[in-house]
C-alpha positions as CSV (number, residue, x, y, z in Angstrom):
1,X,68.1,105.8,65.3
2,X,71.0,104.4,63.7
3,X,71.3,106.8,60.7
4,X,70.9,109.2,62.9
5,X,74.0,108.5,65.0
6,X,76.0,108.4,61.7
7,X,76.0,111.4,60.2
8,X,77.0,115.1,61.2
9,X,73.1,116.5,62.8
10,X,72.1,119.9,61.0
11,X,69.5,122.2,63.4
12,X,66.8,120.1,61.9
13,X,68.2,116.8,62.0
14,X,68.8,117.6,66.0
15,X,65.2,118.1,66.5
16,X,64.4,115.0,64.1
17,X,67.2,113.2,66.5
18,X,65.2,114.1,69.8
19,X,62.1,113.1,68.4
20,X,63.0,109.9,67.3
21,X,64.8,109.3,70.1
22,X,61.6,110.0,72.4
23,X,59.3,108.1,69.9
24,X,61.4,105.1,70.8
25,X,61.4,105.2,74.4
26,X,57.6,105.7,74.5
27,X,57.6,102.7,72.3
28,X,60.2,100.2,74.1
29,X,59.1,98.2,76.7
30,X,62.2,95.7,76.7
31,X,65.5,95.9,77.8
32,X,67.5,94.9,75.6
33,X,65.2,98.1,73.3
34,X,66.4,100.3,76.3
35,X,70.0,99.6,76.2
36,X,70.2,99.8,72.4
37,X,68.7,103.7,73.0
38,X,70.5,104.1,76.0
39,X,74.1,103.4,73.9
40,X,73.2,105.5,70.7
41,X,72.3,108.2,73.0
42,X,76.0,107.9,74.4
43,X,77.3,108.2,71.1
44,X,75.4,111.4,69.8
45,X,76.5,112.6,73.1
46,X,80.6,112.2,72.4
47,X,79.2,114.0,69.0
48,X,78.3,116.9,70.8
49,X,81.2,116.6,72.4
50,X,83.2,116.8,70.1
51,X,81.4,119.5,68.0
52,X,80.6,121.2,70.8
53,X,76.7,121.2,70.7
54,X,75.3,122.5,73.4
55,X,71.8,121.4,72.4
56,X,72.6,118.3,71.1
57,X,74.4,117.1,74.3
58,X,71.3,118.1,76.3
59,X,69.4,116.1,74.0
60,X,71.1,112.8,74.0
61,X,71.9,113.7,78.0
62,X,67.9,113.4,78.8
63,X,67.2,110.3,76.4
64,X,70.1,108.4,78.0
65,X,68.9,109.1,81.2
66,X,64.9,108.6,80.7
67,X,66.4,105.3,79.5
68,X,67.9,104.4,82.5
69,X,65.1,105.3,84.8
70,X,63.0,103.0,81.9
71,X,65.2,100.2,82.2
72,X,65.2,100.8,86.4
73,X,60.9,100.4,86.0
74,X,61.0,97.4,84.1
75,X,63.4,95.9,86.1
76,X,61.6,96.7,89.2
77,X,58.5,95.2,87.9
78,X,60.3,92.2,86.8
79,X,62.1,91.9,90.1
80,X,58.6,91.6,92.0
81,X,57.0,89.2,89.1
82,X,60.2,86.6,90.3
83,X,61.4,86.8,86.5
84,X,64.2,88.2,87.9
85,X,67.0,85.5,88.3
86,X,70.3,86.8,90.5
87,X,73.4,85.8,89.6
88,X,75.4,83.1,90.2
89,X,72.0,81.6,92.1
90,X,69.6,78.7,90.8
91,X,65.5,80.1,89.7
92,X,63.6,79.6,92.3
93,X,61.0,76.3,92.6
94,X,58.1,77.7,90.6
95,X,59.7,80.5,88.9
96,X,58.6,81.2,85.7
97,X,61.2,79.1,83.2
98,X,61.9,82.8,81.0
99,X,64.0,84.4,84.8
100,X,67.1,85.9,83.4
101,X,69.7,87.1,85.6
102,X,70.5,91.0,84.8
103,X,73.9,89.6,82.9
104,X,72.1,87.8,81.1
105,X,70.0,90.5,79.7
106,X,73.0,92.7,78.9
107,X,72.6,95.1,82.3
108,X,76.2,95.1,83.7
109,X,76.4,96.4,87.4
110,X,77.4,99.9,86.6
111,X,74.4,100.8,84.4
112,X,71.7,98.6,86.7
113,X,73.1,100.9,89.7
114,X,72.1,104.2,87.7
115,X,68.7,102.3,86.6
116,X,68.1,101.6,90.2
117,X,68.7,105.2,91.1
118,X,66.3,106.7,88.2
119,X,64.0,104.5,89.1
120,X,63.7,104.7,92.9
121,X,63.1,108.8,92.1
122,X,59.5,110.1,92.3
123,X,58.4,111.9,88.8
124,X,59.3,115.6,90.4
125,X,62.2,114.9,91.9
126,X,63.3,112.7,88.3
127,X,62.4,116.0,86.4
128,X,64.4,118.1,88.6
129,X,67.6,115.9,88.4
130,X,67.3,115.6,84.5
131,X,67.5,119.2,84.2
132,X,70.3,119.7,86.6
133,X,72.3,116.7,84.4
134,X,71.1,118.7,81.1
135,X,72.8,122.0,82.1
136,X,75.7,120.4,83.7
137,X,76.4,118.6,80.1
138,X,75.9,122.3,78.6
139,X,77.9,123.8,81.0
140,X,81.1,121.5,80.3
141,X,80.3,121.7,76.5
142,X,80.0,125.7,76.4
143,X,82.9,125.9,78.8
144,X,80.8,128.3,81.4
145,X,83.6,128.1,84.4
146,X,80.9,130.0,87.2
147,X,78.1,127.5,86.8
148,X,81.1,124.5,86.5
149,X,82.4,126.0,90.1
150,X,79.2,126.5,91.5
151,X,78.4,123.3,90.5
152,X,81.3,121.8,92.1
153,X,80.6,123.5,95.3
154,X,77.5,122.7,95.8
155,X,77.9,119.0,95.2
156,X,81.0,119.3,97.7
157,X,78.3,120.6,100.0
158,X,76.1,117.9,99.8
159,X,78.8,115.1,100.0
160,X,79.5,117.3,103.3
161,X,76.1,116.6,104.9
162,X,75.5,113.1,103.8
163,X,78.6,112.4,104.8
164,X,78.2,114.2,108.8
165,X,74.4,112.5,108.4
166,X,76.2,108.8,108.2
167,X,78.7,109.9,111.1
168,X,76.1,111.0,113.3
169,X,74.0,107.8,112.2
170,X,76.5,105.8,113.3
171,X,77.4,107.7,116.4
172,X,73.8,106.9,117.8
173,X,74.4,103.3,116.8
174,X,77.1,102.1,119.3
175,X,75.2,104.8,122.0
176,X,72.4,102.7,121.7
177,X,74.6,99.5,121.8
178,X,74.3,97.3,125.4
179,X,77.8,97.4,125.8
180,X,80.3,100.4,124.9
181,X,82.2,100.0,121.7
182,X,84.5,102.5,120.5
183,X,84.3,104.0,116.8
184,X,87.5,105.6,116.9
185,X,90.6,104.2,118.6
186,X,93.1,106.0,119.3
187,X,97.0,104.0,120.1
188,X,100.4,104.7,120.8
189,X,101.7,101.4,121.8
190,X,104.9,101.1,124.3
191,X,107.0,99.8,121.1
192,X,110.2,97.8,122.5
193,X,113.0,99.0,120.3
194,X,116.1,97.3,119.9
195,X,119.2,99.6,120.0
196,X,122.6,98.6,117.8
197,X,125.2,100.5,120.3
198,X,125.8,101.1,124.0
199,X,126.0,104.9,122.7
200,X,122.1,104.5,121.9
201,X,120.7,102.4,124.8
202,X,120.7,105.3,127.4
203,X,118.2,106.8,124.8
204,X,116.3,104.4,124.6
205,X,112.4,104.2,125.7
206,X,112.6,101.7,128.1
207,X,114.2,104.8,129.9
208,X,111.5,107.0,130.0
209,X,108.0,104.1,130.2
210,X,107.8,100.8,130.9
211,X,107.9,98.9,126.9
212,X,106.2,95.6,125.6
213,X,107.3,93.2,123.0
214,X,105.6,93.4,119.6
215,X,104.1,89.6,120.5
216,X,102.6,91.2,123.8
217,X,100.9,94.3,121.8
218,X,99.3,92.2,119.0
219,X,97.6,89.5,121.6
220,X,95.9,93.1,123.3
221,X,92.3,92.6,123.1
222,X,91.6,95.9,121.1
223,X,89.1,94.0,118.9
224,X,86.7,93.2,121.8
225,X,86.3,97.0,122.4
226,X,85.6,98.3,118.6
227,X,82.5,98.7,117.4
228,X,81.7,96.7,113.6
229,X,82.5,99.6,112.0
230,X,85.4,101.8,113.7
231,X,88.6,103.6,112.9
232,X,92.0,103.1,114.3
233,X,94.7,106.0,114.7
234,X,97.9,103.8,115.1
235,X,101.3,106.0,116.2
236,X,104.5,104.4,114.7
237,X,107.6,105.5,114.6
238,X,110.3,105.4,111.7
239,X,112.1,102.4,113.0
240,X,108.7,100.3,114.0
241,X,106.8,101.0,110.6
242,X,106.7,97.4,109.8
243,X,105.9,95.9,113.2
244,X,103.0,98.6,113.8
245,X,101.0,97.7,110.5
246,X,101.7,94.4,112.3
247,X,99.6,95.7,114.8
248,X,97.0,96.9,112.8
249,X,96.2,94.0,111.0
250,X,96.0,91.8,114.4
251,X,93.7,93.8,116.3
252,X,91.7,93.4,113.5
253,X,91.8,96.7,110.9
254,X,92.8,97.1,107.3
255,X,95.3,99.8,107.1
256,X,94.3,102.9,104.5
257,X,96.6,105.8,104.5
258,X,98.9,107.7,107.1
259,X,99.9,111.3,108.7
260,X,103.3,112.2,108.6
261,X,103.7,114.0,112.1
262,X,106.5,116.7,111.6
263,X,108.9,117.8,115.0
264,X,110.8,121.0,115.3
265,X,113.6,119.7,116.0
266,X,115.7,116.0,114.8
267,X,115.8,113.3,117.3
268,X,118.4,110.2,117.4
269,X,118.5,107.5,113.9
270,X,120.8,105.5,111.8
271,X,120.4,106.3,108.7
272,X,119.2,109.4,109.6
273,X,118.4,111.7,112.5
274,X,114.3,111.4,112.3
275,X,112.6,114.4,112.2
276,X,108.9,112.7,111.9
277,X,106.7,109.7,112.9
278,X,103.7,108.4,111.9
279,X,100.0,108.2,112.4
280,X,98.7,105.4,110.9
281,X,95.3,105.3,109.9
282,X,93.1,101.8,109.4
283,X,89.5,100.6,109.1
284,X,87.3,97.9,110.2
285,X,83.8,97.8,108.4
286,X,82.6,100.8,106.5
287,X,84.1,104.1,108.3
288,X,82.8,107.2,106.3
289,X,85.9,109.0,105.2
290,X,85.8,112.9,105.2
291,X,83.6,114.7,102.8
292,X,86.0,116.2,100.1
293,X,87.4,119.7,100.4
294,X,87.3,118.9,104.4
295,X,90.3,117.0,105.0
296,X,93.0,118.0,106.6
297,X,96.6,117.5,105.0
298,X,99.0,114.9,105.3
299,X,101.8,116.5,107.2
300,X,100.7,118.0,110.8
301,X,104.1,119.7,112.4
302,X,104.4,120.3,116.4
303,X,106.9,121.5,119.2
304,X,108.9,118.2,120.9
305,X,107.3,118.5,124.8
306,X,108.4,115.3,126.7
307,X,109.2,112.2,125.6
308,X,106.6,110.5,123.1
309,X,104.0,113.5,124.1
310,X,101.8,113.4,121.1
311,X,100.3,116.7,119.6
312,X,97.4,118.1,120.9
313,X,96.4,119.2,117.4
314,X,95.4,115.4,116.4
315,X,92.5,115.1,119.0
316,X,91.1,118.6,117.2
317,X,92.2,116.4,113.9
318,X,89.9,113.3,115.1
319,X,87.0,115.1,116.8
320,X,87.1,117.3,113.4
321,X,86.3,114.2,111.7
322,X,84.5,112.2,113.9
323,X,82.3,114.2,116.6
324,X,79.4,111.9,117.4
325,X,81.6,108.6,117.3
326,X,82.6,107.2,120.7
327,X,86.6,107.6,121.3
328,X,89.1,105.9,123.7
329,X,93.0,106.8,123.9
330,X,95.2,104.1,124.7
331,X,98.1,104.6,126.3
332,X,96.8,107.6,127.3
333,X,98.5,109.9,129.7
334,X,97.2,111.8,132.7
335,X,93.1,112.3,132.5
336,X,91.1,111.9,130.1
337,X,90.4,114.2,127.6
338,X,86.7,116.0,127.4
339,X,84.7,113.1,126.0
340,X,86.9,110.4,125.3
341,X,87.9,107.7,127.3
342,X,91.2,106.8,128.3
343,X,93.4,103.3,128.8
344,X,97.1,102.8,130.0
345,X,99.2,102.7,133.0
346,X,99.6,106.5,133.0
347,X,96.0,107.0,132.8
348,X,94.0,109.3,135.4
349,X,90.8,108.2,136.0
């Protein structure tokens, strides 16, 4: 194999290359053998690559693969002999004195994840996948732009419905729960601003809502209400950035990215007259994030109605994203909206 490798393949050698190659994997039957294929199929495939060898990538494409789904077998089988050591933990009493831990053997996580997945694949389904990664190398190699889009779009489509699969999943999963927890949460505190000048304090919001210090919103028992794995819409605006990631972090989420909301018309500032708040966004557990090609974008723009009236266009936003998972607004006003729930002293039940 190692000749191979070396020098520039001719037609012939490629077919000498492939049968070699298949020879060996027939013949190995340890990893480290594997692993040694596994990495001179890599290199004839940068090769091809770099040639541009159609056949020769889909060649070295297949033997790297049936490698991995080798190495996935043998590790399976060693996993349910107990010669299979995990890391970081003592054999266990009786285990045969050869256990190895996978790092051990030269199987770092990435490539013991794709083994794992070969393996776990019945033989049709395996053959079906290894042709689909075959003419996806050949695609990329002979530059054929329709099957390189269609490919796209139909793995795009798939993300799609895994992804709306796990939301639904986990929609039934807090239905079924004893006592209601929310997946999605939904906030736009009272924030308690501080204004600098007697010229500001007749705008201020203590003149439109009842406010509560920053102290007052983080001790709010929002964790008690979300489910293990829920998502948190957090309203902030420009001046109270800082204190609402405050707010995030002690009700319990890990902030991940935000929404700039656009007005159509500037308010009051300092520094500026602010045009825009924000919508921050944070996690607790694992929260499936939209499928790609399905989000929305970062900037959402609406008409000023009155005072700290959020768009309606962020409920179609959330629901968008997260149909099946149960929603409460706090802060809400008036009733609640068509299948959510709703929290604040402006509420209608």
């Amino acid at each position: 194999m190692g000749e191979i490798v070396q020098m520039a393949p001719q037609p012939a050698r490629v077919t000498e290359f492939y049968q070699t190659a298949r020879d060996a994997l027939l013949a190995a039957s340890r990893p480290e053998q594997l692993i040694d294929l596994r990495n001179k199929a890599d290199a004839m495939a940068e090769y091809a690559r770099r040639s541009r060898d159609g056949e020769l990538i889909g060649y070295a494409v297949e033997i790297r693969t049936r490698a991995e789904r080798t190495l996935g077998q043998i590790m399976a089988a060693a996993r349910e002999a107990g010669e299979l050591a995990k890391a970081g933990r003592k054999p266990k009493s009786g285990a045969p004195g050869t256990q190895l831990t996978l790092t051990d053997q030269g199987i770092d996580k990435r490539l013991a994840d794709r083994a794992r997945k070969a393996e776990r694949m019945d033989e049709a389904e395996f053959e079906v996948w290894i042709r689909a990664k075959v003419r996806s190398a050949i695609a990329v190699i002979e530059n054929d732009r329709e099957f390189i889009t269609a490919e796209k779009a139909e793995r795009n489509e798939q993300k799609r419905r895994a992804r709306a699969e796990r939301e639904e999943r986990l929609g039934a999963t807090l239905a079924a729960l004893p006592e209601k927890k929310y997946g999605v949460i939904y906030a736009d505190p009272e924030w308690q601003f501080e204004t600098w000048s007697e010229d500001g304090k007749d705008r201020a919001p203590e003149n439109h809502y009842p406010t509560s210090v920053l102290d007052e919103i983080k001790k709010r028992d929002v964790p008690s209400i979300a489910a293990d794995h829920c998502v948190l819409f957090l309203w902030a605006t420009v001046p109270m950035l800082p204190q609402a990631l405050e707010v995030m972090a002690a009700w319990g989420f890990r902030y991940v990215t935000n929404v700039v909301a656009k007005k159509d018309r500037t308010g009051t500032g300092y520094w500026f007259r602010n045009q825009h708040e924000h919508l921050l966004v944070g996690v607790r557990g694992i929260v499936p994030a939209p499928a790609m090609g399905t989000q929305w974008g970062s900037v959402i723009e609406f008409n000023v109605r009155e005072h700290s009236q959020k768009p309606d266009v962020v409920y179609t936003m959330i629901e968008d994203y997260f149909p099946s998972l149960p929603k409460i607004e706090l802060n809400a006003r008036g009733p609640a909206r068509e299948g959510w729930d709703a929290w604040g002293n402006e509420a209608v039940a």
